[in-house]
C-alpha positions as CSV (number, residue, x, y, z in Angstrom):
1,X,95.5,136.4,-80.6
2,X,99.2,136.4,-79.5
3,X,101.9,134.8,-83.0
4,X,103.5,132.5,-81.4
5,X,106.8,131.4,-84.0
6,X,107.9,127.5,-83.7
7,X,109.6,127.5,-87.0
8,X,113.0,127.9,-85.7
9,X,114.5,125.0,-87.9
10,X,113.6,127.1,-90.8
11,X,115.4,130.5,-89.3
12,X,115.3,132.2,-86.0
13,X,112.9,134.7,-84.6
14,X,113.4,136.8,-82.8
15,X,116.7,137.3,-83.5
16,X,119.7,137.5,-80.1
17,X,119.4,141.0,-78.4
18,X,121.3,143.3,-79.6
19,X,122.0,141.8,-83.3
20,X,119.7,144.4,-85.2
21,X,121.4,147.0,-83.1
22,X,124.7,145.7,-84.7
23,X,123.9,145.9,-87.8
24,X,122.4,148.9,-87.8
25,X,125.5,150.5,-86.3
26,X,127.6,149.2,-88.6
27,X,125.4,150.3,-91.5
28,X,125.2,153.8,-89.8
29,X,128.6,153.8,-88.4
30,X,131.1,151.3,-90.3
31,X,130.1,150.6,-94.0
32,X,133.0,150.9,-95.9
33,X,134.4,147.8,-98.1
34,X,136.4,145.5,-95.7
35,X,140.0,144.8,-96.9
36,X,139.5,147.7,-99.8
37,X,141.8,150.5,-98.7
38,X,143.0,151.9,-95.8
39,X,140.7,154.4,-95.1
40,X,138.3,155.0,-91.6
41,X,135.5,152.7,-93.2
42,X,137.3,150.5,-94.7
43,X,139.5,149.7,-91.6
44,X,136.0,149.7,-89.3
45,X,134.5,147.0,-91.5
46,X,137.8,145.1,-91.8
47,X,137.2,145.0,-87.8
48,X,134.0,144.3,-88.0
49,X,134.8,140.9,-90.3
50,X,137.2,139.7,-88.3
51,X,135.6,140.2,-84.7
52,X,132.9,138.3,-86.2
53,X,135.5,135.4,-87.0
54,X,136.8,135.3,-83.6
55,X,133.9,135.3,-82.0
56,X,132.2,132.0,-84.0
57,X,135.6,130.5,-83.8
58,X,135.3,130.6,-79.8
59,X,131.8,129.7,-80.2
60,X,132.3,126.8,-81.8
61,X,135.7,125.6,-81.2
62,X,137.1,126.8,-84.6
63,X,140.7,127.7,-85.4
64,X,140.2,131.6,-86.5
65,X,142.7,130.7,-88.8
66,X,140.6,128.4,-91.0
67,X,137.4,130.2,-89.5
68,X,135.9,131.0,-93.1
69,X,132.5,133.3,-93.4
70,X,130.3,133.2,-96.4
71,X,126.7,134.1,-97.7
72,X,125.3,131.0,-96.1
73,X,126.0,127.1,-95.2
74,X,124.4,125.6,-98.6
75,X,127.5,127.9,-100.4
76,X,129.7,126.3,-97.7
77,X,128.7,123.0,-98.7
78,X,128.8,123.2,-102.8
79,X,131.9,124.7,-102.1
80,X,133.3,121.7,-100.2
81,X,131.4,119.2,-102.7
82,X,132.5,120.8,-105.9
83,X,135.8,121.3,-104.8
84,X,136.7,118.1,-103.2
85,X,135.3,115.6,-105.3
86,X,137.1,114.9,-108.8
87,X,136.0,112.5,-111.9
88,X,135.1,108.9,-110.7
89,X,135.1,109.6,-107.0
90,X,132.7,108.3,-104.4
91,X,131.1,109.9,-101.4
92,X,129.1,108.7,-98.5
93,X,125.9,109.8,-97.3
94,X,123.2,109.3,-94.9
95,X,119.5,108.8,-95.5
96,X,118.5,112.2,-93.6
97,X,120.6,114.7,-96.2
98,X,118.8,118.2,-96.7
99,X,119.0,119.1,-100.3
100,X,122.0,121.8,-99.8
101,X,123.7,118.3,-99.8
102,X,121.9,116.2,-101.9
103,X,120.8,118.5,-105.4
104,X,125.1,119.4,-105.5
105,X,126.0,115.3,-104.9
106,X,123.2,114.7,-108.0
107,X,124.7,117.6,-110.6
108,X,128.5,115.7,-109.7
109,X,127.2,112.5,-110.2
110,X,126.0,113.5,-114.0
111,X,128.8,115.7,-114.6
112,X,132.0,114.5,-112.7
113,X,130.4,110.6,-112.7
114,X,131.0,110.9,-109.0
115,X,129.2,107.6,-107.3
116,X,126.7,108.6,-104.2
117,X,126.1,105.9,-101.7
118,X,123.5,106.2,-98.9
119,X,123.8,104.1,-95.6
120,X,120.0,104.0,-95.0
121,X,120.2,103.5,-91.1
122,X,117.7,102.3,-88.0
123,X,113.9,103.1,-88.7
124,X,114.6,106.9,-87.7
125,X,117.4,106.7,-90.6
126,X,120.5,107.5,-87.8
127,X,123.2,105.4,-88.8
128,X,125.4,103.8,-86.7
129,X,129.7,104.3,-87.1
130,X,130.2,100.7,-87.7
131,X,127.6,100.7,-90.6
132,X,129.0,104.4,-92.4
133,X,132.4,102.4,-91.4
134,X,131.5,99.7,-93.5
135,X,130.2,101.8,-96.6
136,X,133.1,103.4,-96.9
137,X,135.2,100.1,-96.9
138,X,133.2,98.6,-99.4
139,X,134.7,100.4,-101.9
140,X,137.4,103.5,-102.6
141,X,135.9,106.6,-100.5
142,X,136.6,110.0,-100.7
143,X,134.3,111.7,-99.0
144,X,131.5,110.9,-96.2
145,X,128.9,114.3,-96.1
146,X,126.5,113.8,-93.0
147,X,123.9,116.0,-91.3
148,X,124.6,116.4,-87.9
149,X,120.8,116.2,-87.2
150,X,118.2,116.2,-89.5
151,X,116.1,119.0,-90.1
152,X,113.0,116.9,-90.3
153,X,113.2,114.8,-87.4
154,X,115.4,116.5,-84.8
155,X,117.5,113.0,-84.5
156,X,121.2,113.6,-84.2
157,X,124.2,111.8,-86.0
158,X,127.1,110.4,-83.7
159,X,129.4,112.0,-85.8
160,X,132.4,112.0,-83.5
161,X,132.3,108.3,-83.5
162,X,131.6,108.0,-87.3
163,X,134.7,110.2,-87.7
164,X,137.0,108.1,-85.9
165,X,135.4,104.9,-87.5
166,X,135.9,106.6,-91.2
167,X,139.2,107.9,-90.6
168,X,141.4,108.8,-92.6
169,X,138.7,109.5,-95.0
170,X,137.4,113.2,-94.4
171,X,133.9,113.9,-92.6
172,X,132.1,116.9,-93.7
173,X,129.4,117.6,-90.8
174,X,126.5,119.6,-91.9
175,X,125.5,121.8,-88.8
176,X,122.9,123.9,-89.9
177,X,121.0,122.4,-87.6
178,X,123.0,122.1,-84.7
179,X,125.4,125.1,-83.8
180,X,123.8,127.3,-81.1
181,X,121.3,124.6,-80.4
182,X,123.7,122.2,-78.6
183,X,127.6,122.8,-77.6
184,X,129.5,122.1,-80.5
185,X,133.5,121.5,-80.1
186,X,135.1,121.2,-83.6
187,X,138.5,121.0,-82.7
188,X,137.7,118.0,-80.5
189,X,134.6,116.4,-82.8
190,X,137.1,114.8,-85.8
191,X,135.3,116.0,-88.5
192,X,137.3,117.2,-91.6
193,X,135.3,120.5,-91.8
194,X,132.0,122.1,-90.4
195,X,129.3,124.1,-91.9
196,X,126.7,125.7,-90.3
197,X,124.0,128.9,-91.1
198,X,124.1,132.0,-89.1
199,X,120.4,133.3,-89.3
200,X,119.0,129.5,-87.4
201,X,120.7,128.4,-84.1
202,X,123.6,131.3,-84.5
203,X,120.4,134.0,-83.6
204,X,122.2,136.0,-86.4
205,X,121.2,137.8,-89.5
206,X,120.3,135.6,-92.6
207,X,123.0,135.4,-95.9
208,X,125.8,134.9,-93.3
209,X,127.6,131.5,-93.0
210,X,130.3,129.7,-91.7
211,X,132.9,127.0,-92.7
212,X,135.3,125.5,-89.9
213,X,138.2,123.9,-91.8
214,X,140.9,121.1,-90.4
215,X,144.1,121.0,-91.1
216,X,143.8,118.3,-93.6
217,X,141.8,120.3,-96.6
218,X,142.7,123.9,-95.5
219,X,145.5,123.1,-98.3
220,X,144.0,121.5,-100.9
221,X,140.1,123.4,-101.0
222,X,139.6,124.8,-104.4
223,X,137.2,128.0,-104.1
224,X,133.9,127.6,-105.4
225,X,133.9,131.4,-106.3
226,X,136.8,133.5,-107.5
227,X,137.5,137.4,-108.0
228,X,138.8,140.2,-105.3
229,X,140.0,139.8,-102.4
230,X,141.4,143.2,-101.6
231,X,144.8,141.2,-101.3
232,X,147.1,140.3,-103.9
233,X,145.4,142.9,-106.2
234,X,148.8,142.8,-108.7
235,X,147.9,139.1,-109.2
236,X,145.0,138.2,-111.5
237,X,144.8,134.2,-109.6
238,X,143.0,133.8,-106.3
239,X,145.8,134.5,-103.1
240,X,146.9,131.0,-101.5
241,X,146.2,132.0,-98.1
242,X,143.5,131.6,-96.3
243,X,140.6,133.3,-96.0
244,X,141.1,135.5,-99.1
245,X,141.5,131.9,-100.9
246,X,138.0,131.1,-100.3
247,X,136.4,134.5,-99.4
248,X,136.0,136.8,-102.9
249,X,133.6,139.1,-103.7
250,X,132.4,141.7,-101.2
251,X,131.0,140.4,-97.9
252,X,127.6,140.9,-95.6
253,X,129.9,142.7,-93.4
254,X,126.9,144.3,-91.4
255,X,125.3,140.9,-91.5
256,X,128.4,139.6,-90.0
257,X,128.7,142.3,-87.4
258,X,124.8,141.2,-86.4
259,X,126.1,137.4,-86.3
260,X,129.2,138.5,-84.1
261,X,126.2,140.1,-81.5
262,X,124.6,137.0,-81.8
263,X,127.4,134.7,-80.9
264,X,128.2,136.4,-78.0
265,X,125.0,136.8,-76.5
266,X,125.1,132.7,-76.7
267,X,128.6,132.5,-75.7
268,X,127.3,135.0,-72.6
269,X,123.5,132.8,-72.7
270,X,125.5,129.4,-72.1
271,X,124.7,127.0,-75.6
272,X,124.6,124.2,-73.0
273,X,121.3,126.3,-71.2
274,X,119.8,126.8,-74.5
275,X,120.2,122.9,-75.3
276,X,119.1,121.6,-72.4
277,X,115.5,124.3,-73.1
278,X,115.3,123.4,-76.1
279,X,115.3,119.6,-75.5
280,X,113.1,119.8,-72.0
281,X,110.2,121.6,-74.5
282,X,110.5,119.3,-77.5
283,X,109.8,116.5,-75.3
284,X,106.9,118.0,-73.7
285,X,105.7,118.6,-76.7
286,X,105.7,115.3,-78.2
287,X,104.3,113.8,-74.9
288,X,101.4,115.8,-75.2
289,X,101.1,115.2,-79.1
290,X,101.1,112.1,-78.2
291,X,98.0,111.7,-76.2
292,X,95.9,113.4,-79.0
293,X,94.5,110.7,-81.3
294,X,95.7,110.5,-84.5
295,X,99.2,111.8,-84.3
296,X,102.3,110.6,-85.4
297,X,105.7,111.4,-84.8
298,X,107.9,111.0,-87.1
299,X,111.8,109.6,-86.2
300,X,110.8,110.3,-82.6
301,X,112.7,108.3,-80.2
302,X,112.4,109.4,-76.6
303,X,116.0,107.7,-75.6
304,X,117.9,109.5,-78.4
305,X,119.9,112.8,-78.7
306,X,118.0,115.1,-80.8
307,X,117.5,118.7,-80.9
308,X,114.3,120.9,-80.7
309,X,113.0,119.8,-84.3
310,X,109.8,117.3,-84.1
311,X,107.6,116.4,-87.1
312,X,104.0,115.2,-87.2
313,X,101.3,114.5,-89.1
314,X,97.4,113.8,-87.9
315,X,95.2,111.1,-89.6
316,X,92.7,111.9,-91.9
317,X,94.2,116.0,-91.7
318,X,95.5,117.2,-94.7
319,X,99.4,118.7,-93.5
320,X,98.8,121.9,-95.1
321,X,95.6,122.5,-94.3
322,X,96.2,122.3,-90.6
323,X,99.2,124.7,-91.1
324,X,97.2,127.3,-92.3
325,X,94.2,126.5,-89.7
326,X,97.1,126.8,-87.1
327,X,98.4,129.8,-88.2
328,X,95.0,131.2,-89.1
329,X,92.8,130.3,-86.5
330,X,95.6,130.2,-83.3
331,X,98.4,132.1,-84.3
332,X,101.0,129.3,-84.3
333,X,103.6,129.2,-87.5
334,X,104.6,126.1,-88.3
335,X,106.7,124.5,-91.4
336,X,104.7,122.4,-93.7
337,X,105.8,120.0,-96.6
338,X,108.8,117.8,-97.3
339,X,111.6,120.3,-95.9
340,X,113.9,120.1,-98.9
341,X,115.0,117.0,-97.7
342,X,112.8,114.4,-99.7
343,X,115.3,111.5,-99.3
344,X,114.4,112.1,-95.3
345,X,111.1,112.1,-95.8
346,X,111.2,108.9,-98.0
347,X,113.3,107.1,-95.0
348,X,110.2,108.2,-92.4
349,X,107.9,107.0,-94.4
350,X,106.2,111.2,-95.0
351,X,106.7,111.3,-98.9
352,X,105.4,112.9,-100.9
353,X,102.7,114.4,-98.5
354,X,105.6,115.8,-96.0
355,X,104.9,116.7,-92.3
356,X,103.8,119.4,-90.2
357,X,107.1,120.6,-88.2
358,X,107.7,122.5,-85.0
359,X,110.9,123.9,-84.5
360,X,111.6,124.7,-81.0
361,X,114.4,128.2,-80.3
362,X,115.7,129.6,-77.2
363,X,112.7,131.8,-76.7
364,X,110.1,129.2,-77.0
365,X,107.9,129.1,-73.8
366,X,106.2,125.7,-72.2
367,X,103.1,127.7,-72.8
368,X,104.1,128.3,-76.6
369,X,104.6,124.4,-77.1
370,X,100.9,123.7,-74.6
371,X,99.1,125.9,-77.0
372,X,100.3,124.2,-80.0
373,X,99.1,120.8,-78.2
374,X,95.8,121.9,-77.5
375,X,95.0,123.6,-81.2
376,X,96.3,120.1,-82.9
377,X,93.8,118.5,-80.1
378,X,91.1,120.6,-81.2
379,X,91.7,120.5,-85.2
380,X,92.1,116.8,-84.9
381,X,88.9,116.4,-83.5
382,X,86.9,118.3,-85.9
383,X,87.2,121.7,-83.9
């Protein structure tokens, strides 16, 4: 029995060719302390770093500049949240927030008395620029956090329109979901800032990270984390400039060098080519869950941008009991439960019970997604 891995909203697997070369390599070849002296290793993982910068920059449409790389994209966001967001102030959300976002927005609310409000949305929870528009007119608004697609339903956000509608309030865009798995332009998309993961779409190692800053808050971001920088070493407060500002403590500089592979294998790959795989196989997928009776798909809407993310459940099936059935009896890995994102699954209508979830990555066959169809046939029928 062949594994076949559709967990790819989760993390990616297999990881881009040539990324555990990379960081092997750099282990074997380049492991010195980046920015820490100016000896051979030092100097090879100080190139290392910032190749890897370039090269999500490009990716992604970043300035290198304010191109800032990190131990992940929930660090990323509670560094943008508690950093941003003083005493009394008020930040707008959507109904489809992962936790990363949420569990930071909840801690500020009891300890900063920052005010959350959630625009709720359609019946998939995707809210519309006019509505996030009029949120943040209700009342005084200093921030609007959004997923840029959810990471239970695969639905994606207009957040270049709900930019310009918000505007000049800052837009955070959560992209761990989104960057390698459709183009992504931040220079162009509006946004305020942009965080993303490197081990899911990026193809890279996991504990890597990345933060695209605008203009407007690459001046006034406080650091969420302080200590050395390798820079500035006579002075005991964090340096002003940017990356050392935001970047202390030693990185995952072999982690990085992996992510660095990764991005240019996709830059090489075409993101547009794995978007438009992605997207053909997800909706082959939910046409042939669709015929099986029982199913439902959750925040499915044929007609709408999404990426390769689809959530189900089967009537009558417990979730987790089909996961394990799944990966038991055919091999298929799946994500089972409420995601960490249980104010998503209370807008679909899935908590507390959650949903079965295929995540669809660039190496995901038609006959990976058929097999699936045909097991979830044969355990909804009794087989």
């Amino acid at each position: 029995m062949r594994a076949i891995y559709l967990d790819h909203a989760a993390t990616s697997f297999p990881k881009a060719p040539g990324v555990a070369e990379a960081v092997a390599r750099h282990l074997e070849e380049a492991a010195g302390n980046p920015g820490r002296g100016g000896h051979r290793l030092t100097v090879a993982a100080s190139r290392a770093v910032e190749s890897c910068r370039l090269a999500v920059a490009r990716l992604l449409g970043g300035d290198p500049a304010r191109t800032l790389l990190g131990p992940g994209a929930t660090f990323w966001l509670n560094t943008l949240l508690a950093g941003l967001l003083g005493p009394g102030d008020r930040v707008v959300v959507s109904a489809l927030e992962h936790n990363a976002v949420m569990r930071p927005l909840r801690r500020l609310e009891r300890t900063r008395g920052v005010t959350v409000a959630v625009v709720e949305g359609g019946p998939g929870g995707v809210p519309h620029a006019r509505d996030v528009a009029a949120e943040v007119t209700r009342e005084p608004t200093a921030l609007v956090v959004l997923t840029h697609a959810s990471n239970v339903s695969g639905a994606l956000l207009p957040v270049e329109d709900i930019a310009a509608a918000v505007a000049p309030v800052p837009l955070v865009v959560d992209g761990a979901q989104t960057a390698g798995s459709i183009p992504v332009d931040f220079g162009s998309m509006g946004a305020a800032a942009y965080v993303c993961s490197g081990h899911k779409g990026l193809l890279g190692p996991s504990g890597t990270g990345v933060l695209l800053l605008g203009e407007t808050l690459a001046g006034r971001l406080e650091p969420l984390v302080l200590g050395g920088t390798g820079s500035r070493s006579d002075s005991e407060e964090m340096p002003v400039e940017l990356p050392d500002r935001l970047e202390a403590g030693t990185p995952n500089a072999a982690g990085l060098a992996g992510l660095a592979a990764a991005c240019r294998w996709l830059a090489e790959r075409g993101v547009e080519a794995v978007a438009r795989h992605e997207l053909e196989l997800v909706r082959h997928l939910a046409a042939r869950l669709a015929e099986v009776p029982g199913v439902r798909l959750h925040g499915w809407d044929p007609a709408a941008p999404r990426v390769g993310t689809l959530s189900f459940t089967v009537e009558e099936h417990d979730a987790g009991e089909l996961a394990a059935r799944l990966d038991r009896e055919h091999g298929l890995m799946l994500r089972v439960g409420l995601h960490c994102a249980p104010l998503a699954h209370r807008t679909l209508g899935t908590f507390p019970s959650g949903t079965l979830r295929t995540g669809i990555g660039p190496f995901t066959t038609r006959a990976d997604v058929d097999t699936l169809a045909g097991a979830v046939a044969t355990l909804a029928g009794g087989g």
